[in-house]
N, C-alpha and C positions, 0 to 999 in steps of 0.2 A: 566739308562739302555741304552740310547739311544748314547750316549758316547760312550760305547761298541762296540755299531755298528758301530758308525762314526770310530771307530779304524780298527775295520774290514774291513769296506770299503774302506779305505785307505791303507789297506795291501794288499786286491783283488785291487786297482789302482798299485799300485806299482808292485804285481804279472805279473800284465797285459803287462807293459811296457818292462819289463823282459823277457819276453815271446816272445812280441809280434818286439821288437824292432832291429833294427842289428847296430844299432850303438853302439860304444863301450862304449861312453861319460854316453848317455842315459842311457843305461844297469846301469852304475856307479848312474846316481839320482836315477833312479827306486828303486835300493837295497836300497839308505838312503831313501827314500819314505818309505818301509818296515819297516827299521832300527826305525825311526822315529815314526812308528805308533804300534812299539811294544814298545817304551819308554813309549807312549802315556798312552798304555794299562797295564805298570807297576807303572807310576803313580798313576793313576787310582787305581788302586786297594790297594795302601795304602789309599787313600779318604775315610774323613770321615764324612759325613752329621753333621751341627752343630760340627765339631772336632774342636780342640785346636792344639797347638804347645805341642809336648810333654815334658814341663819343667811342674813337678809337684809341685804343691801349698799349701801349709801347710793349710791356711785356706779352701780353697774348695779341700781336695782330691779325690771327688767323680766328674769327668769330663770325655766326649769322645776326645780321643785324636785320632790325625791323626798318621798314623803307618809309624815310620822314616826310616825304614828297607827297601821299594821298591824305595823312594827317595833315598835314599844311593848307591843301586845297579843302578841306571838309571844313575848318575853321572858319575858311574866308566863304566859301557856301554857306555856313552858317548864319555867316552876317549879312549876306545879300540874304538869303531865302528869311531872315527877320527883319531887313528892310520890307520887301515885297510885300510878307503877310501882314506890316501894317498898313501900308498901302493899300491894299486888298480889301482889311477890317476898316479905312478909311472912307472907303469908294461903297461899302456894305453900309455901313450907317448912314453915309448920304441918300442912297437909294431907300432906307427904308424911312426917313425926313421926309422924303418927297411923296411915295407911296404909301406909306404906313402898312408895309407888309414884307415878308422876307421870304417869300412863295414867288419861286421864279414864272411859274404858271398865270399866278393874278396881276404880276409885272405886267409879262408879254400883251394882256388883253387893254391893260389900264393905257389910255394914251394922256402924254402932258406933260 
């Protein structure tokens, strides 16, 4: 249960820095911070106290298995949430080419 929390707490960190930050860079770890502690909390939730690998065993088929189904989708998040953040880091270095600053504040005022 406590796992749970540390997930959340690290989604309110990463909230935080989102929120709170005006760099551009920053803003970019903050959301994998996010990204990262909701993998956290999809792993997690295929876990299975005392679980197995799910390959079933002819002699013992009565066993707790760990559930493959949220590991599956964490991997393939994995790949989209590392497309995006280059994207993301792509679309950042253009903006700071044009404006020569990564201060979302001196963005907003700069017109061009």
């Amino acid at each position: 249960m406590t796992a749970y929390w540390l997930c959340f707490i690290l989604f309110l960190t990463g909230l935080y820095g989102v929120i709170t930050r005006r760099n551009l860079v920053k803003i970019a770890i903050s959301l994998s911070v996010m990204e990262f502690s909701c993998f956290l909390f999809l792993a997690l939730t295929g876990y299975r106290e005392g679980g197995v690998a799910p390959i079933v065993d002819v002699a013992e088929p009565v066993q707790t298995y760990v559930d493959p189904l949220p590991q599956a989708m964490v991997l393939t998040a994995i790949v989209i949430g590392l497309a995006t953040t280059a994207m993301l880091m792509a679309v950042i270095i253009r903006i700071y080419r044009k404006y020569g600053t990564f201060d979302i504040r001196e963005i907003k005022n700069l017109r061009g």
